[in-house]
C-alpha positions as CSV (number, residue, x, y, z in Angstrom):
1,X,205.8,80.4,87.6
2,X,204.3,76.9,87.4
3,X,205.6,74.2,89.5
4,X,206.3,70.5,88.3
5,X,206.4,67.3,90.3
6,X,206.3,63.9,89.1
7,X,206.5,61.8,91.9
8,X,203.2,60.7,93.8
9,X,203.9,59.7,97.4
10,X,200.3,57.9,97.5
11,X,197.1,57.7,96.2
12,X,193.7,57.5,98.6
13,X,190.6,57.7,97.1
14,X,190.1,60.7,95.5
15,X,193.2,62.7,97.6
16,X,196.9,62.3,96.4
17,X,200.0,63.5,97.9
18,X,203.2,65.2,96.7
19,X,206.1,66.5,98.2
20,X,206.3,69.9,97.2
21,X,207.5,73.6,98.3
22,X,206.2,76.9,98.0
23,X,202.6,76.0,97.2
24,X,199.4,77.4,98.8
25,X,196.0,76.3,100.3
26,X,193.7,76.0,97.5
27,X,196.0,76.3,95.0
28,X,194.9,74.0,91.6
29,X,197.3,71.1,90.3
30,X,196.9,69.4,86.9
31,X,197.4,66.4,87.1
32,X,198.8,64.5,83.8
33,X,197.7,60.5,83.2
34,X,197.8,58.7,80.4
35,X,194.0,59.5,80.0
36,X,194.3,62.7,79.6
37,X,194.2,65.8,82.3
38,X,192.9,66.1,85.7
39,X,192.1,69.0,87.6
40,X,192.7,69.2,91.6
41,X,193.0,70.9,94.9
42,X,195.3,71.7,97.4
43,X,193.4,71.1,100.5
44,X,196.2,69.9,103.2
45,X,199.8,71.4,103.8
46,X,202.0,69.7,106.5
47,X,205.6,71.2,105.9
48,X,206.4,69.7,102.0
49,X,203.5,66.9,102.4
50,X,200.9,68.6,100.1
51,X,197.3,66.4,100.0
52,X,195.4,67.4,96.8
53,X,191.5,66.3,96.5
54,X,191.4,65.0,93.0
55,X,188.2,66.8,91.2
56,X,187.4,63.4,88.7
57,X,188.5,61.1,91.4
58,X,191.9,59.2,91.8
59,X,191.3,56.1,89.4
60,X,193.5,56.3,86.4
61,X,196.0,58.2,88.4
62,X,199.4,56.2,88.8
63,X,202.4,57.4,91.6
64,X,204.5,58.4,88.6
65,X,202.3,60.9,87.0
66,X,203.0,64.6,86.7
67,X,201.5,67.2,88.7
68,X,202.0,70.9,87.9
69,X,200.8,73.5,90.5
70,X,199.1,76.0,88.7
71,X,200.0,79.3,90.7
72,X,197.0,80.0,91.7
73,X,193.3,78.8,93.1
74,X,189.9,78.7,91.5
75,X,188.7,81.1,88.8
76,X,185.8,82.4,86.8
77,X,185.2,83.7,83.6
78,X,183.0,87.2,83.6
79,X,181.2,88.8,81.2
80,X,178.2,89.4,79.6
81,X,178.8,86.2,77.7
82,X,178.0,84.3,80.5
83,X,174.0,84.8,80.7
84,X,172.1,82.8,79.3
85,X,174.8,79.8,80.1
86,X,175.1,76.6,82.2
87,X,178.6,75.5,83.9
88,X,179.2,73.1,86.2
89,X,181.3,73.3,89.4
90,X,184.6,73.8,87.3
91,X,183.3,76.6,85.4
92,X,183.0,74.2,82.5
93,X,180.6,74.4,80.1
94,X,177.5,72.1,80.5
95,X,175.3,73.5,77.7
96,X,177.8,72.5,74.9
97,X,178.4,76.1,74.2
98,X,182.0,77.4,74.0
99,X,185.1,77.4,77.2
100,X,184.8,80.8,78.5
101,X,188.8,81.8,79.6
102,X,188.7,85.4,79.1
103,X,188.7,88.3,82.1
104,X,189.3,85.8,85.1
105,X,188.2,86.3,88.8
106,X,189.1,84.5,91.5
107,X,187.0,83.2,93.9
108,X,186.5,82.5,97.5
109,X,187.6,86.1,98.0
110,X,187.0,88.7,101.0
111,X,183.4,89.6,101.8
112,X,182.9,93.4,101.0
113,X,184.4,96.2,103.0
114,X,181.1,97.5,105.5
115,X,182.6,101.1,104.3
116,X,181.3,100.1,101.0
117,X,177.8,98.9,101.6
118,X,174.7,100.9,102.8
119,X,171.3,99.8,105.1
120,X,169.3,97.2,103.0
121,X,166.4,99.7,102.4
122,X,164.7,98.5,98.9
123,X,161.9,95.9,98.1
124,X,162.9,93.2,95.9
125,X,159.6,92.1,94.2
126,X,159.0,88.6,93.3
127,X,155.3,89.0,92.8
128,X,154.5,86.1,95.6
129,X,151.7,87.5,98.2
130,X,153.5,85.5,101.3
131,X,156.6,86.9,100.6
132,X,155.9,90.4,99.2
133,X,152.9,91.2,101.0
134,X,153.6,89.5,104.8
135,X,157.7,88.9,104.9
136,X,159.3,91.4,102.0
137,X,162.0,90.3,100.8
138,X,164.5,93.4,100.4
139,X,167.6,94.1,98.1
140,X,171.3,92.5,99.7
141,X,169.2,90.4,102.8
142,X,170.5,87.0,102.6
143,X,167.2,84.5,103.4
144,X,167.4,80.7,104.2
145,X,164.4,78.6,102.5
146,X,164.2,75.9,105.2
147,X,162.2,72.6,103.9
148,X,162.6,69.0,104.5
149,X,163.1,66.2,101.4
150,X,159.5,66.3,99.5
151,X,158.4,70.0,99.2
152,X,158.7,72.0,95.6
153,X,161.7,74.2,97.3
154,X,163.5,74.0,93.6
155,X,159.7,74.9,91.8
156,X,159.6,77.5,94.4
157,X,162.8,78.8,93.6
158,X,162.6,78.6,89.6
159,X,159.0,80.5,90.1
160,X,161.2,83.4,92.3
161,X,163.7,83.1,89.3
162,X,160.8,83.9,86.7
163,X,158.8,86.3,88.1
164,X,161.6,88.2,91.0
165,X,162.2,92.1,89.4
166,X,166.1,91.6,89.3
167,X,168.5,92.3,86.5
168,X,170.6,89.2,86.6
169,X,169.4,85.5,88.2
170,X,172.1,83.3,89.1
171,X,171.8,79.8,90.4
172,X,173.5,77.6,91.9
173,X,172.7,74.1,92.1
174,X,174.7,71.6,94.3
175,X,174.0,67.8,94.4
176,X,171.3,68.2,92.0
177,X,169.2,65.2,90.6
178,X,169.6,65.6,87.2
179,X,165.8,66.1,86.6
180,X,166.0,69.0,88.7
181,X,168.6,70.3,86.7
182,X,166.5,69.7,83.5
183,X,163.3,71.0,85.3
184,X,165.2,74.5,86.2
185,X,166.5,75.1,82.4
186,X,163.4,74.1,80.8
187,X,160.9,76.3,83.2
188,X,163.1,79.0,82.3
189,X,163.6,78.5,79.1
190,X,159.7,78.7,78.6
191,X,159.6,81.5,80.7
192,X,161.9,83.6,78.8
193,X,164.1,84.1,81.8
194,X,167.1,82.0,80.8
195,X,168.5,85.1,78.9
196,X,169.1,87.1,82.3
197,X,170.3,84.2,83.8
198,X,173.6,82.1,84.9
199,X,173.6,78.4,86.5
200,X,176.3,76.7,87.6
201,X,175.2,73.3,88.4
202,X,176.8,70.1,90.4
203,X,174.4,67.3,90.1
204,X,174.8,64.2,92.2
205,X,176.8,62.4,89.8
206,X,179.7,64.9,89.7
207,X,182.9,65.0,91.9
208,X,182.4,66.0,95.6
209,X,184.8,68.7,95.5
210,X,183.2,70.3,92.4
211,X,180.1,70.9,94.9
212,X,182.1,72.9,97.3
213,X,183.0,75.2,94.3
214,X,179.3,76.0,93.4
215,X,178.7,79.1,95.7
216,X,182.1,80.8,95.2
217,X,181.6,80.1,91.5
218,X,178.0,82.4,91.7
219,X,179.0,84.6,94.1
220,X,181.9,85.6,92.3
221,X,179.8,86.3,89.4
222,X,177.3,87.9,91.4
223,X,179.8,90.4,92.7
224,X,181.2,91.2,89.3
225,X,177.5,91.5,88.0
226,X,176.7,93.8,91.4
227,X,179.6,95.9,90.4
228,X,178.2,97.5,87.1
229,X,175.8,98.5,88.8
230,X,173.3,95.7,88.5
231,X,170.7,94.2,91.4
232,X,171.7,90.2,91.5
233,X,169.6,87.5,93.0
234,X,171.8,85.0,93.7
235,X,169.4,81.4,94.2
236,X,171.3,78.4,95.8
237,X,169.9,75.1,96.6
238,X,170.5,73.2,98.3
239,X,173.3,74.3,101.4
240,X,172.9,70.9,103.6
241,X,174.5,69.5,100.1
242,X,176.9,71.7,100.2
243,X,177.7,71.4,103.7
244,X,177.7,67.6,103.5
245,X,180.2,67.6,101.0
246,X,182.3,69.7,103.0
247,X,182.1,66.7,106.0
248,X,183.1,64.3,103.0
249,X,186.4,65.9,102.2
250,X,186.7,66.8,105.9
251,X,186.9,63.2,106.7
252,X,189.3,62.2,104.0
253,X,191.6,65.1,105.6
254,X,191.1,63.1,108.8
255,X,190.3,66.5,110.4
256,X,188.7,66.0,114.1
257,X,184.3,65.9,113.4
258,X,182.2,68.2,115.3
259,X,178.1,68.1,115.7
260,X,177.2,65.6,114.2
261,X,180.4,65.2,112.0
262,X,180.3,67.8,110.5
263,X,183.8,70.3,110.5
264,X,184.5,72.4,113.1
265,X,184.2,75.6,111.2
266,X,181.0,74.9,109.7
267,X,179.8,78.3,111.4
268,X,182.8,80.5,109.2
269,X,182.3,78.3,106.1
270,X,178.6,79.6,105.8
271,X,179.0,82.7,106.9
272,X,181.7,83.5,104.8
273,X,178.9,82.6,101.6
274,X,176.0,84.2,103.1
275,X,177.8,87.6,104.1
276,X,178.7,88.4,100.1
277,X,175.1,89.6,100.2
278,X,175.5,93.4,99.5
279,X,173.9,96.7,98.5
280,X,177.3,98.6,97.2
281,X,176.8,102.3,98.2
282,X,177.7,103.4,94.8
283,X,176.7,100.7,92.0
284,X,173.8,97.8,92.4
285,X,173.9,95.0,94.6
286,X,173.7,90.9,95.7
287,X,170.6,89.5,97.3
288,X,171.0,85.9,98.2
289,X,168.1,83.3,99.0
290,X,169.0,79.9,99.5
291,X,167.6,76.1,100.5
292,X,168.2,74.7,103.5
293,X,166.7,71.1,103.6
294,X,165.9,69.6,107.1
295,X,166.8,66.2,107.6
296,X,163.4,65.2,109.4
297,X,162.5,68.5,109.7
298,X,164.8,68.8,112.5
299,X,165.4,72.6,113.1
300,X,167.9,72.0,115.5
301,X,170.5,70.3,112.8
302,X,173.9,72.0,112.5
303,X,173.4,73.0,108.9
304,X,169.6,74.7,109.5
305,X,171.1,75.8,113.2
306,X,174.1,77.4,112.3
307,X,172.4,79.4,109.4
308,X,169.9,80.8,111.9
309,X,172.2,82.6,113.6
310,X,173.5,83.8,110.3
311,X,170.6,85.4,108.2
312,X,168.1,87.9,108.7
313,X,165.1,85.5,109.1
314,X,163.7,82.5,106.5
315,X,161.5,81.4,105.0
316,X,159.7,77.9,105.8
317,X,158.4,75.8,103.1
318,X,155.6,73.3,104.7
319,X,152.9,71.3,102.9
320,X,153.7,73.1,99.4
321,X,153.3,76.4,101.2
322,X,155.2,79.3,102.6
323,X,154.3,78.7,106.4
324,X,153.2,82.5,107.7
325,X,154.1,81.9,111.0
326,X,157.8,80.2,110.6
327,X,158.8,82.6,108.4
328,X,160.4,85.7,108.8
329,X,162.4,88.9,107.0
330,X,163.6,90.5,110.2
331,X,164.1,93.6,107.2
332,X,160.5,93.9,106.5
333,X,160.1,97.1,108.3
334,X,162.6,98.8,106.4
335,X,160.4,98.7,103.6
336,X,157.2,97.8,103.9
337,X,156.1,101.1,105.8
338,X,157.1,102.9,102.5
339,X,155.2,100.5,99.7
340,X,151.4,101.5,100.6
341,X,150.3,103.3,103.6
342,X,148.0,100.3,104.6
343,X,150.6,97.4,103.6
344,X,151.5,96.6,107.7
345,X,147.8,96.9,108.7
346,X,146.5,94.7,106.4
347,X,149.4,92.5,106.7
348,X,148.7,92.4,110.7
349,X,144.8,92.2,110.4
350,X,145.1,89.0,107.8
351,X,148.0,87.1,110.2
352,X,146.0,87.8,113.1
353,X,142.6,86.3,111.6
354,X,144.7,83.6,110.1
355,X,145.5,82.8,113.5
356,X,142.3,83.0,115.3
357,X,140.9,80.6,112.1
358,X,143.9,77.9,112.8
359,X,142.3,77.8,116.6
360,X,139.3,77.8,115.1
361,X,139.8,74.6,113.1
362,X,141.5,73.1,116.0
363,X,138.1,73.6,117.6
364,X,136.3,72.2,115.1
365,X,138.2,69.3,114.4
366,X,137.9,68.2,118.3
367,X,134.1,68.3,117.3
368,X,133.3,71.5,119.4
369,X,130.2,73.6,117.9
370,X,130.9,76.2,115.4
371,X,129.6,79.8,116.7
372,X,128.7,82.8,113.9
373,X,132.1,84.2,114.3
374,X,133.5,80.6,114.1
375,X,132.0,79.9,110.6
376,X,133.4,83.6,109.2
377,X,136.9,82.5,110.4
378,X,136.3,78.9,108.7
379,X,135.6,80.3,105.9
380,X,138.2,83.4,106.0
381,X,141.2,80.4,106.1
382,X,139.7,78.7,103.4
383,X,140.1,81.9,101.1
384,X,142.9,82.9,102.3
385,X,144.6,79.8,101.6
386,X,143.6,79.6,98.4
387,X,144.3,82.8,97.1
388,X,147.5,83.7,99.1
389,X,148.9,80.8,100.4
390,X,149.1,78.8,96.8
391,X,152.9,79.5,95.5
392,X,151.3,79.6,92.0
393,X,149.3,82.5,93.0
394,X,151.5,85.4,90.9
395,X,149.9,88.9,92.1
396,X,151.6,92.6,92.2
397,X,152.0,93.9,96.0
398,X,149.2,96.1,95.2
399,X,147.6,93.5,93.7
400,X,147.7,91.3,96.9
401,X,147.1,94.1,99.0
402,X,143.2,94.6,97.3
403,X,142.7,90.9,97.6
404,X,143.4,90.9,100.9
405,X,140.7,94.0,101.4
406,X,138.3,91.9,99.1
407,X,139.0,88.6,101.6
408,X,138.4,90.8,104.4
409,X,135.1,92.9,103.3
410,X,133.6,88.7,102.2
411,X,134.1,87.6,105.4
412,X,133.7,90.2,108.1
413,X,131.9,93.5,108.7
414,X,134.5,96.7,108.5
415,X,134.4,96.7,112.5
416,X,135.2,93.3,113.0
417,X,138.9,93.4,111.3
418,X,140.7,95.1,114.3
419,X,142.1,97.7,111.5
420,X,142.3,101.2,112.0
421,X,139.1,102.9,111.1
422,X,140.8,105.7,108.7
423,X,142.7,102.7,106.9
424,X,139.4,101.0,106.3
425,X,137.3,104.0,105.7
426,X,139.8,104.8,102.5
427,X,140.3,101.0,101.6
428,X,137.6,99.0,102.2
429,X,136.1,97.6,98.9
430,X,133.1,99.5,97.7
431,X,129.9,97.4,97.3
């Protein structure tokens, strides 16, 4: 049963407060003005002093309005209905298409029981050699993309979204300029992937709170999807918006800043997102890879640095490339021993040259003379960049895994590669 107020105690910013009973953290209030209906958040309780973070902000809002505490937090519509659609932090509609209200879920719920879930032992293609071929992605890992402002970490992400073998995409975009919004439903539109996929979107002109709501939002979802037996890749950019927006409300709660100013429980908050990633033991499963933007490519941040500690690994997105020796899938080897019997050599042999052409070109650049050996490495890197490194390279695994024989047998003799003989006996490209 609803509860009604309709006396304001005051009005700060975008937080209001009530004096009311029996209502819960996170509960929603609507809030009625004479403008119409406003949606909001209980996000303080000290005894009956209830602060609610209003979603549209507190102008318009007058100390003698009515408030009427809903019963209940946050919830999504599910269905199948909801592919192909856009929705913004509220769950509104943004695509002009109709108010979904049937089947509601709650979010912000539990992560799943461990009981339930079974070792992350599947490949989940995306048909990008620095991923597939050198750090596999697999089904339920949860990956951090970490970039700094500049690099194409939401082109990377709409190309993953595109070409990834999953049955349902969902995105979640938080802070958003709004021709990054536009970019993401236009590439998939053209791509023909928009019908498999859900986006809920804040963009940088929408309430702060609304932003906090984004990854609940998609993970509920996700879980729902995961449930009937479906593999989800759950895409989120970008969580150093999010976790920004969680130091704004923080500091209109006048709670005590940690690092940096950020909350206290920055650690839990992230966590609690990242660990909905899931293979269910008996029905499909959530994978979740998600941008982590550097402020100057500072590693040490609390948002990259925290997130560290949480996932298996990342991914690091450096001069419009996927950097092969930042990155990592710590759950590679749960998979990539049972692709194609010479997937780990040749992934080995290629980092190993790659890195013996970097010292190379270090070398070269310091004007030291270039040796016979020096010149095959010089021009090993420059293939290999070229036709692995380049995100719009779109190739198979097996695909990647000839062309990285081919780049091999152009540049070195079969001897010369460091690979096992029997592996390049059977592989090595036939002249």
């Amino acid at each position: 049963m609803s509860k009604i107020y309709n006396k304001i105690e005051s009005i700060v910013g975008n937080v209001i407060t009530v004096k009311a009973t029996g209502v819960r953290y996170n509960e929603l209030a609507q809030i009625s003005t004479r403008y119409g209906r406003s949606l909001a958040q209980v996000n303080k309780i000290d005894g009956e002093t209830v602060s609610l973070q209003v979603f549209a902000g507190g102008q318009g809002i007058s100390t003698g309005d009515e408030i009427r505490f809903m019963g209940h937090g946050m919830r999504v519509s599910f269905g199948d209905d909801l592919l192909g659609r856009i929705f913004n932090g509220s769950g509104e509609p943004r695509d002009k298409g109709p108010a979904l209200t049937d089947n509601m879920k709650p979010i912000g719920g539990p992560s799943v029981n461990p009981t339930k879930r079974i070792l992350a032992k599947r490949m989940l293609r995306t048909n990008i050699p620095m991923i597939d071929m050198f750090n596999t992605l697999v089904v339920s890992q949860k990956l951090p993309i970490f970039s700094i402002s500049g690099e194409p970490y939401n082109q990377l992400l709409a190309r993953i979204a595109l070409q990834a073998e999953a049955d349902v995409i969902i995105l979640g975009g938080m802070g958003l300029k709004y021709d990054d919004f536009l970019y993401f439903k236009e590439e998939l539109s053209k791509g023909g992937a928009l019908s498999k996929t859900v986006m809920f979107i804040h963009t940088a002109a929408d309430p702060t709170v609304e932003c906090m709501m984004i990854p609940d939002m998609v993970l509920a979802v996700a879980e729902q999807f995961a449930l009937q037996n479906k593999d989800v890749l759950v895409l989120l950019t970008d969580m150093t918006n999010f976790a920004d927006a969680m130091k704004e409300i923080a500091i209109t709660q006048e709670q005590v800043p940690s690092n940096r100013g950020y909350p206290g429980d920055l650690y839990s908050q992230l966590a609690s997102r990242y660990e909905k990633a899931v293979d269910f033991a008996d029905s499909g499963s959530v994978t979740v890879l998600a941008v982590t933007t550097m402020p100057g490519d500072d590693v040490t941040h609390p948002v990259p640095d925290n997130t560290g500690y949480i996932t298996e690994g990342q991914y690091y997105l450096k001069g419009g490339r996927i950097e092969p020796f930042g990155s990592l899938s710590r759950l590679k080897q749960n998979v990539n021993g049972k692709t194609r019997r010479d997937h780990r050599a040749i992934m080995d042999g290629m980092i190993r040259m790659y890195s013996s052409y970097k010292d190379t070109l270090e070398k070269k650049n310091m004007g030291f003379s270039m040796s016979g050996w020096d010149e095959k490495l010089l021009k090993y890197g420059k293939l290999f960049e070229e036709k692995m490194m380049d995100l719009s390279v779109k190739l198979s695994l097996e695909e990647a895994l000839d062309l990285g024989w081919e780049i091999l047998a152009d540049c070195f003799e079969k001897d010369e590669t460091g690979i096992k003989s029997d592996l390049a006996d059977e592989f090595w490209p036939k002249k």
